[in-house]
C-alpha positions in Angstrom: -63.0 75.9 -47.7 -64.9 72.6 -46.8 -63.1 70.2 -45.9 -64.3 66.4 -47.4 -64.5 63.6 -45.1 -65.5 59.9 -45.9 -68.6 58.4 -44.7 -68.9 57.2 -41.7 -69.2 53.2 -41.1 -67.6 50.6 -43.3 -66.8 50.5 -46.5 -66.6 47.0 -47.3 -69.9 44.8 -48.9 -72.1 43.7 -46.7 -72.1 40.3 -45.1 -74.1 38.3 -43.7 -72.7 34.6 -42.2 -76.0 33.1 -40.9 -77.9 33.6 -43.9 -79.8 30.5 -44.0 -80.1 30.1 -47.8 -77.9 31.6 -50.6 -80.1 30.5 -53.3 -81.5 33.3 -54.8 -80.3 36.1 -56.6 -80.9 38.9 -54.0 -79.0 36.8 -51.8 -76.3 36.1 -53.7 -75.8 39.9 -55.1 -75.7 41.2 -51.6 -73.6 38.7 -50.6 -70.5 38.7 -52.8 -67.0 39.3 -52.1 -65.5 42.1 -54.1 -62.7 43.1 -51.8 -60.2 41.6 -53.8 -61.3 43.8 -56.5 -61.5 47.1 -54.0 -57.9 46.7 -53.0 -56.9 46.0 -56.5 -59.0 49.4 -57.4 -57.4 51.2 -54.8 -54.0 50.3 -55.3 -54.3 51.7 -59.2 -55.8 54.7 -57.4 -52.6 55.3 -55.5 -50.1 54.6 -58.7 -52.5 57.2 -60.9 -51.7 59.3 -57.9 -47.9 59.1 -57.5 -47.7 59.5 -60.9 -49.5 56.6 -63.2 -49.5 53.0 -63.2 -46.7 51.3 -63.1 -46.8 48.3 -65.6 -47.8 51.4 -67.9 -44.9 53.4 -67.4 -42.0 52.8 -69.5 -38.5 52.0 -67.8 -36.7 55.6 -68.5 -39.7 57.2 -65.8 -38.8 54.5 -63.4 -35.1 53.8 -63.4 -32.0 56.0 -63.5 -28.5 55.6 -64.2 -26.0 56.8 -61.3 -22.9 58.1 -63.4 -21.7 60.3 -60.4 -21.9 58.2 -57.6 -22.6 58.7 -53.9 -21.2 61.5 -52.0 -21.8 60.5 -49.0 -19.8 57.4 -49.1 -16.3 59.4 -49.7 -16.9 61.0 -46.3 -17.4 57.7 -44.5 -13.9 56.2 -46.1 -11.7 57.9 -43.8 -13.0 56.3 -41.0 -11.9 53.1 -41.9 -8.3 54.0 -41.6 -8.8 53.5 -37.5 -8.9 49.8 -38.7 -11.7 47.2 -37.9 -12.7 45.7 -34.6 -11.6 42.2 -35.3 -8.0 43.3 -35.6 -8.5 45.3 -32.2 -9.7 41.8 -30.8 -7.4 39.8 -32.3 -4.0 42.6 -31.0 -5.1 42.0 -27.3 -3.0 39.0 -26.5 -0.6 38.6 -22.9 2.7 39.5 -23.6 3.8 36.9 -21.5 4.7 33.9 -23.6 2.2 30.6 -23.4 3.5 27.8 -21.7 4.9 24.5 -23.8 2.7 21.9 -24.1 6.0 19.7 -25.2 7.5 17.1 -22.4 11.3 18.4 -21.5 13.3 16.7 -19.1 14.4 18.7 -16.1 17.8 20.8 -15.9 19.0 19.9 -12.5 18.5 16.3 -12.9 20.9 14.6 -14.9 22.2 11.0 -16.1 25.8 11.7 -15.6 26.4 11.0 -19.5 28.1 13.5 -21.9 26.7 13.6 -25.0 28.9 12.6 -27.7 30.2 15.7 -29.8 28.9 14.9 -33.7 29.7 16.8 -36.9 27.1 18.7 -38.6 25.9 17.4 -41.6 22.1 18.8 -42.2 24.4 22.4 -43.8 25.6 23.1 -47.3 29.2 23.5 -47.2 31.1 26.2 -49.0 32.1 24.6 -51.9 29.0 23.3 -52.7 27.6 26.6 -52.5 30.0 28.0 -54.7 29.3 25.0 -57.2 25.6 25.7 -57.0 26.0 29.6 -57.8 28.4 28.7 -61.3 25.4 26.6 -62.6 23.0 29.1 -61.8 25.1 31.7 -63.8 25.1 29.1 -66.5 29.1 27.5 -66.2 28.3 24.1 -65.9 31.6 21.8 -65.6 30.1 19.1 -68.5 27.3 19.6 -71.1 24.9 16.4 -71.9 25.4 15.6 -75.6 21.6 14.6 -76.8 22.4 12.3 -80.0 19.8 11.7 -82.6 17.5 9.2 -83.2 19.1 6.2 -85.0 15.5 4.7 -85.8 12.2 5.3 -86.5 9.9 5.5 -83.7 6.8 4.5 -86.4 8.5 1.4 -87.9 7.5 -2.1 -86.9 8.3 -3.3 -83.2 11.8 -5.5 -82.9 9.4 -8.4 -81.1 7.9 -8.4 -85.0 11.1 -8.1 -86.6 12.7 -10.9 -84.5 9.7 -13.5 -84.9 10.0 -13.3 -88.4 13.6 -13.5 -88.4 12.9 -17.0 -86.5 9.9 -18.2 -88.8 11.4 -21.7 -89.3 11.9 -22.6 -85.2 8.2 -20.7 -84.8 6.3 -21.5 -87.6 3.3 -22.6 -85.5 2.9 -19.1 -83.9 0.7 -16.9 -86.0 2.0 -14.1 -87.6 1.3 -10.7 -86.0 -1.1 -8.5 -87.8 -0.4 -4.7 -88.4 -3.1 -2.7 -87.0 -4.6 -1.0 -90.4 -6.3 2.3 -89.8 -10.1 2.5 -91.8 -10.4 4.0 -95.0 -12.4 6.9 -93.8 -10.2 8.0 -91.9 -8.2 9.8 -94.3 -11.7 10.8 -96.0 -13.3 14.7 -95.1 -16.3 14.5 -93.3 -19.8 14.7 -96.0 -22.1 17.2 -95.0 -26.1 16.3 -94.6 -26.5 19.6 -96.6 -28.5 19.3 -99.9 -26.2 22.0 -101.7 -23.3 19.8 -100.2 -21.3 22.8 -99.3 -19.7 22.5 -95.4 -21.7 25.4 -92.7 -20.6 26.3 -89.9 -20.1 25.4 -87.0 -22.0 28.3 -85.2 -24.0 29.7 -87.6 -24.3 33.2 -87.9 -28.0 34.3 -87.4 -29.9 36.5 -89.4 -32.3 39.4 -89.0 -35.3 37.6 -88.3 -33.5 35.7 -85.4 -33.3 39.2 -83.3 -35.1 39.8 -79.9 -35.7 43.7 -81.7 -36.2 42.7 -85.3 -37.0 44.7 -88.2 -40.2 44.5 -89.8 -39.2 43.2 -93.1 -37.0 40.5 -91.8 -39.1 39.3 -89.4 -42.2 39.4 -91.7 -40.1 37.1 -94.1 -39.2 34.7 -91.2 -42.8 34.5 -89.9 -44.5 33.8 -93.4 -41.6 30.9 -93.8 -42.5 29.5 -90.6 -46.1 29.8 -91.7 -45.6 28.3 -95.0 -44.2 25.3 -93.4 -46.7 24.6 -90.7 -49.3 24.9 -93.1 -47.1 22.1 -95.4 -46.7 20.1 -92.3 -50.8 20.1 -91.8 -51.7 19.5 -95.1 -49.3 16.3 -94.7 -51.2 15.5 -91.9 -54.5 15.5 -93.1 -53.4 13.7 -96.5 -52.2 11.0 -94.8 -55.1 10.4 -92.3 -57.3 10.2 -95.6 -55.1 7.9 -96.9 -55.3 5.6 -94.0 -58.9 6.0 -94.1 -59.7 5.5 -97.1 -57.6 2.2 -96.7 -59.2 1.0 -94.1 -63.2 1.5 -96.2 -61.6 -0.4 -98.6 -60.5 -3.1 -96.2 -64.0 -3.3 -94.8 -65.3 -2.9 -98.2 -63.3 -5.6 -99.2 -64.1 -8.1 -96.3 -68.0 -7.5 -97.1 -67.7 -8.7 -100.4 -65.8 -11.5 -98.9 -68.4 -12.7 -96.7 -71.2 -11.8 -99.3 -69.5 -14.5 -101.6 -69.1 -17.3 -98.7 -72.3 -16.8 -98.1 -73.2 -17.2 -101.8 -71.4 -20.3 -102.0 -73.3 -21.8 -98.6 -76.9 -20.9 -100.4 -75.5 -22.9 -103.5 -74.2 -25.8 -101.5 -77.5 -25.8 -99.9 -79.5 -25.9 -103.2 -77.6 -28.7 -104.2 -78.5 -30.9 -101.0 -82.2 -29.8 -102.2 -81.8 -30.7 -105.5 -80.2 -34.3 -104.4 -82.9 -35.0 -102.2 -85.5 -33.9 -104.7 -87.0 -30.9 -103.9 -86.0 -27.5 -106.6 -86.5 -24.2 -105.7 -89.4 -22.6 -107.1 -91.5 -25.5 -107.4 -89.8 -27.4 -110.8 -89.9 -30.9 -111.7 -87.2 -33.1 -111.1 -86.0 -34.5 -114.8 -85.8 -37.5 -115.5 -83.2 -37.2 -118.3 -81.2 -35.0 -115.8 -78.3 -36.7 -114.4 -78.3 -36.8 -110.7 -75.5 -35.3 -108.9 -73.9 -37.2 -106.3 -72.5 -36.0 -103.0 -69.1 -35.6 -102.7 -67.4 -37.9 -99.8 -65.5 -36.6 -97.1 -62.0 -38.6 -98.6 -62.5 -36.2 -102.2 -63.4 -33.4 -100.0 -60.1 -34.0 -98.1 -58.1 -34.0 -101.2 -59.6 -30.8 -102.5 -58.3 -29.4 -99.7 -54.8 -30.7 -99.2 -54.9 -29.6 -103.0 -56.0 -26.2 -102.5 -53.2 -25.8 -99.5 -50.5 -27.4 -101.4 -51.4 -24.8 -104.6 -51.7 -22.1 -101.6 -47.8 -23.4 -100.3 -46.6 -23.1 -103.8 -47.8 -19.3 -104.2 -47.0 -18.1 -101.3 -43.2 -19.6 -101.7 -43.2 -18.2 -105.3 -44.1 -14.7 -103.7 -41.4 -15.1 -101.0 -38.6 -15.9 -103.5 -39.6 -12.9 -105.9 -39.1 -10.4 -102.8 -35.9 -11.9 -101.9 -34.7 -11.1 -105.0 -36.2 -7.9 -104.9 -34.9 -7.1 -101.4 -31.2 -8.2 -102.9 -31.5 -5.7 -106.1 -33.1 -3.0 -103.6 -29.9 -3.3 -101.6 -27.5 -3.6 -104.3 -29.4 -0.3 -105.9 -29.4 1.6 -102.4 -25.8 0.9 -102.0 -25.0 2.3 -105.6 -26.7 5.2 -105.2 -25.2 5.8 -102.0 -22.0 5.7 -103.5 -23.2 8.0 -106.4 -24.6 10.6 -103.8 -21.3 10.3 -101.4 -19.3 11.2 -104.5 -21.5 14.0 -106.0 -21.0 15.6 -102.7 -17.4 15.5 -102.4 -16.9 16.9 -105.8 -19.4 19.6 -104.8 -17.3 19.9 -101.8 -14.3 20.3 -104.0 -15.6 22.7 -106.5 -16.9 25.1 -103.7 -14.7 28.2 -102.4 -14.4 26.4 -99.0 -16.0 29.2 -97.5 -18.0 28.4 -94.2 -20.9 30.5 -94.5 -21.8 28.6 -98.4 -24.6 26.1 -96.3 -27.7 26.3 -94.9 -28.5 23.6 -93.0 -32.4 24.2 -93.9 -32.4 22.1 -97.0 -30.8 18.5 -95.8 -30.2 15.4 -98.6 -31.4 13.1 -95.9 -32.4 12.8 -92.5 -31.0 10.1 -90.9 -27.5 9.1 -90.7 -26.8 6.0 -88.9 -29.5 4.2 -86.9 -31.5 6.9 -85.7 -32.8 10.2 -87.2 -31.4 13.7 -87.2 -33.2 16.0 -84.4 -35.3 18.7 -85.7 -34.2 22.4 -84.9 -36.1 23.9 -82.5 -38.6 27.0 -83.7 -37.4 29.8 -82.4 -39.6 32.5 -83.6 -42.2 34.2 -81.2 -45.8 35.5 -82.6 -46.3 39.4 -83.4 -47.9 39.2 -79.8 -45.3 38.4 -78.2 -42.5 40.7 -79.1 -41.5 42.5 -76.2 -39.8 46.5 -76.3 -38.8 46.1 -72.5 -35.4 44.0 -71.7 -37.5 43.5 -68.6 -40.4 41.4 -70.2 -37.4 39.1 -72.6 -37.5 35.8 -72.1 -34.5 33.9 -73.3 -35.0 31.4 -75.7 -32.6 28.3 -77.9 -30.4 26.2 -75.9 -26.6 26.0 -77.0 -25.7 22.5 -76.2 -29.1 21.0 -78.4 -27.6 23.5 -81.2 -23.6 22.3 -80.8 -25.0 18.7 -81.0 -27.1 19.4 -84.2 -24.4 20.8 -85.9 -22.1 18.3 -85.5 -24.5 15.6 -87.0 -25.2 18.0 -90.2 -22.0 18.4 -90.8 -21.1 15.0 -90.9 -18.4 14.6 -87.6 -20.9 12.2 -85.5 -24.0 10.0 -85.8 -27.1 10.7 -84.2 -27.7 8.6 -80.9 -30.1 8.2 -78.4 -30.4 9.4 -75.1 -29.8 6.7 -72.1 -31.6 6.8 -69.3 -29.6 4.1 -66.8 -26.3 2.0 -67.5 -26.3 -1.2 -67.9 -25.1 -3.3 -64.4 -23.2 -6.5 -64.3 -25.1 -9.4 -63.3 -24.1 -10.6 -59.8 -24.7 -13.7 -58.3 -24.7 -14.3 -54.1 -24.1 -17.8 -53.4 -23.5 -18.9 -49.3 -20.2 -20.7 -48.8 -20.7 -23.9 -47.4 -18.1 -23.4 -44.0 -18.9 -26.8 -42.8 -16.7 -28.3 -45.7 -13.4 -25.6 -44.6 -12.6 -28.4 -41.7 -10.2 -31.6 -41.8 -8.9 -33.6 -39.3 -5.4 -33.9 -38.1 
């Protein structure tokens, strides 16, 4: 049987480094570097050999499970019992004893003092032993009575009690003020939700939420999703119309404007004309006609300190109508307020008090507090991106944004912003003056 062999010579494209133009197309075709694409073509070569490619192979053909464990290892496990090398290092010591590193005075020479003989006190004697062993059994020679509480530990301090008692010799001290606890504090949290029934605190996620869904769940999730975006846009683009067609109106507006000073200049002019005796399109001057006489600049003043004074006068009109409006807006806002903080408690209260009543989708109001209430985050991925390998899941949702969320919609904490730096104390470096720390004796 023949036996195939490869061509001889090289394999690779043919190169040329001194070309001195790479302008045309010849040049360029011969000249290209495809051995990127060679090894990539080879290395799918060698998978379709071994077996097929490998990012096309599913997980069961690639991986095993080891239920029954290595054999090998439970003849190697014996010969550990010899012990490890460390130990054999750490066993080979002298067996003659180190010498002290501690000062001692030598034996032959002496002071000529006898010590003094002194009783041992650093022992436990007998009797306290035998004390110590009855009150570990339990017999102790006295019990400690523990009486009960003659007052209240809540009631007002005696300093109180005592200052009132002497209110004639220290009238001129103010009284002391009980510390009153707020209203709401007695008061249930009121949830943001519009049914007004309390959720959870970790909600419990449904179908549509899964890394494997179904098809009927998740194709009711994804045409919710949808629906909203496509509200979201259409918000959008109404209210860039809006502001456009406001601002043709404004320009429309400020034509007409200048159209009508401009109006009022020709007419102004036509009257100078007309004073100094010449009429557009060639009439006679009447003599009958009563001249008109120029104004002077004293009557044009007081036209205008008119016109500014009637201008003052609106304008403070207008000012003290929205005052009063702004009053009856807050006095409204406050009562309905109330109104909605009530119809929520009694929904609250006529609910089973069940957790899972809410959904936090629908909320009576976005902002609690100073700031507004964080959206959710989407966490839905397209029909392309759905994954049936644990190997190609990406993790998505972040617990701490969704623990903070819930605790604004149901009610337990305003919403606050994030801040980037603290706040420092203001210091101030002064230089002491040392040639005033002298006097003279």
């Amino acid at each position: 049987m023949a036996v195939l062999k490869p061509l001889v010579g090289s394999t690779e494209a043919p190169q040329q480094y001194k070309q001195p133009s790479r302008k045309g197309k010849k040049a360029w075709r011969k000249n290209i570097d495809v051995s990127d694409v060679q090894k990539g073509l080879e290395r799918v070569n060698q998978e379709i050999i071994q077996g097929g490619v490998i990012s096309e192979r599913k997980s069961e053909e690639i991986f095993t499970i080891d239920l029954g464990g290595d054999a090998s290892i439970r003849k190697k496990l014996p010969k550990l019992a010899r012990g490890l090398k460390a130990d054999d290092i750490i066993a080979q010591r002298s067996a003659v004893p180190a010498v002290s590193l501690r000062k001692r005075p030598g034996d032959i020479t002496t002071d000529g003092i006898l010590p003094a003989k002194r009783q041992r006190t650093n022992y436990v004697t007998h009797k306290e032993l035998t004390r110590l062993r009855k009150v570990a059994d339990g017999h102790h020679d006295s019990t400690v009575a523990i009486p009960d509480a003659t007052y209240d530990v809540w009631a007002e301090p005696a300093t109180a009690l005592k200052i009132q008692d002497d209110a004639d010799e220290l009238s001129f001290l103010p009284k002391p003020a009980k510390v009153k606890a707020p209203k709401s504090r007695n008061q249930k949290p009121v949830s943001l939700v519009a049914s007004g029934k309390s959720v959870r605190a970790v909600p419990k996620p449904k179908g549509g939420h899964s890394y494997n869904p179904a098809f009927t769940d998740y194709e009711a999730r994804l045409t919710e999703e949808s629906n909203k975006a496509v509200e979201a846009e259409r918000k959008r683009l109404a209210a860039l119309e809006a502001d456009r067609l406001r601002a043709e109106a404004a320009a429309k507006s400020a034509a007409e404007a200048e159209a009508a000073e401009a109006r009022a200049d020709l007419s102004e002019w036509d009257e100078d004309s007309a004073w100094e005796g010449f009429e557009s399109g060639g009439e006679e001057l009447s003599v009958t006609a009563k001249r008109p006489q120029r104004k002077t600049q004293a009557q044009r003043n007081r036209i205008k300190r008119r016109k500014e004074e009637e201008q003052k006068a609106k304008h403070e009109a207008a000012m003290k109508l929205r005052r009063a409006q702004l009053e009856q807006v807050k006095d409204i806002a406050q009562t309905v307020e109330e109104r909605e903080r009530a119809l929520a408690l009694e929904k609250v209260e006529m609910s089973d008090g069940s957790d899972d009543g809410g959904d936090d989708n629908e909320l009576r109001r976005r902002q609690l507090g100073k700031y507004r209430l964080p959206e959710r985050d989407l966490e839905l991925v397209l029909p392309d991106e759905l994954q049936d390998s644990l190997r190609l899941l990406k993790p998505e949702g972040n617990l701490l944004k969704d623990r903070y969320r819930s605790l604004l919609v149901r009610g337990k904490m305003e919403s606050r912003r994030r801040i980037p730096y603290k706040k420092q104390a203001k210091t101030k470096y002064t230089e002491k003056w040392t040639y005033k720390d002298f006097r003279l004796d």
